[in-house]
N, C-alpha and C positions, 0 to 999 in steps of 0.2 A: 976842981975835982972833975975827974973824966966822964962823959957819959957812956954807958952799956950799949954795945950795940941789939937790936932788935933782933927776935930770936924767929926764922921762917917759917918752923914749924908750925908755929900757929895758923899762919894762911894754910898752907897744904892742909890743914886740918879741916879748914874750913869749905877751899875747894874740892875737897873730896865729900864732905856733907851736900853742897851745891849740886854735884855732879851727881850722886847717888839718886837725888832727890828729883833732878832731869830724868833720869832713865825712870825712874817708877812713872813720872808723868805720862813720859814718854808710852810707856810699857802702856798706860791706860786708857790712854789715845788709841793706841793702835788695838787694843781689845774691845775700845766700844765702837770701832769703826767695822771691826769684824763681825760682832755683834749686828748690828743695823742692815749689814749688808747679808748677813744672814735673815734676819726677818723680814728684808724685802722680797730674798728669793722664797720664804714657805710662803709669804701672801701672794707671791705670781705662782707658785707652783696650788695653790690652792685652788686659786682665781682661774688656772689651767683647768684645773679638775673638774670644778663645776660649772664649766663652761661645754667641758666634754660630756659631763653627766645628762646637763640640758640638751645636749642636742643628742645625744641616746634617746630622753623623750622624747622628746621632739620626734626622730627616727620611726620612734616605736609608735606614736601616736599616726605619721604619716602611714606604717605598714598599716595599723589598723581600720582605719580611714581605707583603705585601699581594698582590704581586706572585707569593711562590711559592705562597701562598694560593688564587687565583684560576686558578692552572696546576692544583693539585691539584683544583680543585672543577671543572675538567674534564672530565663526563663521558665513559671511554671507549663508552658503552652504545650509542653509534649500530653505532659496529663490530659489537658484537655483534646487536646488531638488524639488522644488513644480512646475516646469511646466507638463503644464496641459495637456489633452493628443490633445487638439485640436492645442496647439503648437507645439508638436511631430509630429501633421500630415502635420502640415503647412511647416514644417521645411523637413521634409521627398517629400513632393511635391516640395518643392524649388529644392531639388538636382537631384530629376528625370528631373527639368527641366534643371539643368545647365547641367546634363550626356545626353541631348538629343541635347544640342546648340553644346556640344563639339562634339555629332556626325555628326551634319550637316557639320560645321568647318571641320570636317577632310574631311566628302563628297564631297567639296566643291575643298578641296586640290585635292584630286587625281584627282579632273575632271578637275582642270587647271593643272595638272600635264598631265592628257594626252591630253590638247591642246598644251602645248609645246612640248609631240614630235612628234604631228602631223606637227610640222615645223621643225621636227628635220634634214628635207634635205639641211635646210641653213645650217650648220654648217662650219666653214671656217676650210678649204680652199675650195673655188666652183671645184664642176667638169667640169666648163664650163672654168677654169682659162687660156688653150688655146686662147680660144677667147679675155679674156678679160683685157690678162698681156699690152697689150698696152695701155690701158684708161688712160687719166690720172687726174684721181678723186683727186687732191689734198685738204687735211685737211687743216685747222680744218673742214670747213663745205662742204659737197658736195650735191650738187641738181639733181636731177633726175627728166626730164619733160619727161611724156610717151604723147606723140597725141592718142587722144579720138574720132577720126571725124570716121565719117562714111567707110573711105576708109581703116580703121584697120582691116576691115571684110575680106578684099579678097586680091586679086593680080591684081582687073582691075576694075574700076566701073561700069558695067555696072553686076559682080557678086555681088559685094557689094548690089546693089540697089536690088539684088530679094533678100538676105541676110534679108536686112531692111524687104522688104515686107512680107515675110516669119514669120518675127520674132523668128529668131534662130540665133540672136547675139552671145548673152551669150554662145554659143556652134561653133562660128566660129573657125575653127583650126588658122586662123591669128592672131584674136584676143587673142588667148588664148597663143599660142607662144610670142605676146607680153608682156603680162602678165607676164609670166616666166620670159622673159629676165630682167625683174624689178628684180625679184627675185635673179636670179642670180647674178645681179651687187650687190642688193644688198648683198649679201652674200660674195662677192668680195673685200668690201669695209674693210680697215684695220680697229683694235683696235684703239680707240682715235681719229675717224674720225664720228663727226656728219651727216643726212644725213637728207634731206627735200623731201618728194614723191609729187610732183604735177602732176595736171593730166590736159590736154588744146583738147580742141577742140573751140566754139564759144566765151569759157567762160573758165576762168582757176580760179581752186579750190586746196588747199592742200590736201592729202589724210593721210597727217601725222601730230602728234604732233594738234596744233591748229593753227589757224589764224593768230594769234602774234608771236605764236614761231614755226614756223610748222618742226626743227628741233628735231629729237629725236637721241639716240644712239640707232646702228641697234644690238647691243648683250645683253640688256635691252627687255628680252623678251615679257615685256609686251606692251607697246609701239609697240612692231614688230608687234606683235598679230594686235593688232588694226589696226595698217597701213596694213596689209593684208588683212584682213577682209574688210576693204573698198576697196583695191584692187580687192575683188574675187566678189563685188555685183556692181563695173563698167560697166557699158553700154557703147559701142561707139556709135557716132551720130552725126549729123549735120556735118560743117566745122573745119578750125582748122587755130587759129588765133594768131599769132606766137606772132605777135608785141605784142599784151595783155599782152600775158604770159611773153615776156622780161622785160616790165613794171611793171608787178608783181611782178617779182622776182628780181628785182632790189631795191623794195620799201621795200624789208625785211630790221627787223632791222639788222638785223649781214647780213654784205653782204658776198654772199657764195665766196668760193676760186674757186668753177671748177662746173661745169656744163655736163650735158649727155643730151641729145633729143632723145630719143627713138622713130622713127619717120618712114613713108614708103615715103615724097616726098617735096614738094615744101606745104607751106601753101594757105590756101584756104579762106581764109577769113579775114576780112568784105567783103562781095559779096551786098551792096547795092540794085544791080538790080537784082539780084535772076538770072540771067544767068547764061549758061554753061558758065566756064572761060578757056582762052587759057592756054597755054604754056608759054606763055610776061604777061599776067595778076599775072600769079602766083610767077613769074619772078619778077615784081615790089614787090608783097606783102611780098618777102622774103626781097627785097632791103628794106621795109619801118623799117620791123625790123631789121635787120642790122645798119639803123639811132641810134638805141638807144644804141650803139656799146658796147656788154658786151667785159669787158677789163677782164675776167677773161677765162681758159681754157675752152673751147668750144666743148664739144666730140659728137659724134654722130652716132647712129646706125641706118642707113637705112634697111629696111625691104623692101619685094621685092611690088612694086607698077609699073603694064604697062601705059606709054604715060606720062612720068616724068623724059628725058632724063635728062637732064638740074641736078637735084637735088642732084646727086653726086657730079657734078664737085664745081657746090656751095657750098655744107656742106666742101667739101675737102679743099677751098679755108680761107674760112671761121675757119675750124679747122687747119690751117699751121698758120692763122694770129695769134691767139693766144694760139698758142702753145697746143693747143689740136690735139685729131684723128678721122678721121670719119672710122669707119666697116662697113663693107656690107659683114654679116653673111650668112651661109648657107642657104639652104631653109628649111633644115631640125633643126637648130638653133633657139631655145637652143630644148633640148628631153624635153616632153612632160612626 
């Protein structure tokens, strides 16, 4: 039996599916090629842009830069070079005036410069330190009462009282040695020892510091200054009223360590009945102060007073109780 031959169609059917099937590949090669090559150029052209964009900053940042540069290097100097001549002259009067406060200022200086050494005789150690090595002024605070009464003028009352009528106080050689002797103690008085000046006759007043504090330090010259100065415009007068004064100074806030009474006798007051008082009158008015019993050293310089026997033996009593001393200085004590 013969065999069929094979029919060609077939293949051609087949090589045209083959071929068909080439070109679509074909086709889709060449679309993703186009593709890619497209997205590399929008990321350079991108990449372009903001490379151009940055350096616009950049640009704008250097104008600006330059810019506040140029505002800084602005001199303000014309301004100041434009003042006018009425501010040259205001300004020139200003300093005349400050070179004429600074002259006052220094005027001022040397004129308390020579008030302190018009008190340059305090200067420690006293020339009077003989006298006054027995006191015994103990620190921190020490107080110094001078009597202010009438009978500071003389050595007997009956010259005091032509003294008063006269009116030559302030020039009595008693009073004025009392004076001194303030002086001198305080001059006597160690480093680190405060010191309160009161002054008692009818009426007791500080003459130092103030009312509240009437302590000052006696090597703080200005303070000295001041408590001298009231010292040297002192009047004596009237009585001398001891209890007051222990009352007083008892009622300070810092109570003192030691005490001095710079004094010629027995106290003399309150006198209610304006009489001559005895010898037992004054005798009592020492005893009323005595009640207000200062517990601290009790020193005492009597000054010479006639028909006031008694006053020694008291103050002496009186400064062995608490451990103080009474003096009974020369008549020529302290120099003048």
């Amino acid at each position: 039996m013969k065999r069929r031959d094979a029919q060609s169609s077939a293949l051609s059917f087949i090589d045209c599916i083959c071929c068909g099937f080439g070109a679509v590949l074909l086709l889709f090669i060449l679309t993703a090629k186009s593709q890619i090559v497209e997205s590399r150029e929008t990321a350079t052209q991108a990449l372009a842009a903001e490379q151009t964009v940055q350096q616009a900053i950049e640009q704008a940042t250097a104008k600006q830069k330059a810019l506040d540069k140029d505002i800084a290097a602005l001199d303000p100097q014309p301004k100041a070079n434009s003042t006018t001549l009425a501010q040259l002259a205001a300004e020139q009067t200003r300093l005349a005036k400050a070179v004429e406060d600074q002259s006052d200022a220094l005027a001022a200086l040397d004129s308390e410069s020579k008030d302190v050494d018009a008190i340059a005789g305090l200067n420690r150690p006293s020339a009077d330190q003989s006298y006054l090595s027995g006191l015994r002024l103990r620190g921190p605070r020490a107080v110094i009462l001078l009597e202010s009464s009438g009978s500071m003028l003389a050595t007997d009352a009956q010259s005091a009282l032509e003294i008063i009528r006269n009116g030559s106080g302030a020039t009595a050689e008693k009073w004025l040695r009392a004076k001194a002797a303030v002086r001198a103690v305080i001059a006597a008085i160690p480093q680190g020892t405060k010191v309160a000046v009161f002054h008692m006759n009818e009426r007791t007043s500080a003459l130092s510091g103030s009312p509240k504090d009437p302590y000052i330090d006696p090597y703080e010259n200005a303070a000295l200054l001041a408590t001298l100065e009231r010292l040297d415009t002192l009047e004596a007068s009237g009585g001398s009223d001891l209890t007051k004064a222990l009352r007083i100074i008892s009622g300070i806030q810092q109570r003192p360590s030691s005490l001095l009474l710079i004094s010629d006798g027995l106290p003399s007051a309150p006198n209610p009945s304006q009489r001559s008082l005895t010898e037992a009158d004054r005798v009592k008015l020492f005893n009323a102060a005595m009640a207000t019993r200062p517990n601290y050293p009790f020193n005492t310089i009597l000054l010479p007073f006639d028909g006031d026997p008694s006053a020694a033996g008291l103050y002496w009593k009186l400064s062995a109780r608490t451990n103080g001393i009474t003096l009974i200085p020369d008549n020529d004590w302290p120099t003048l």
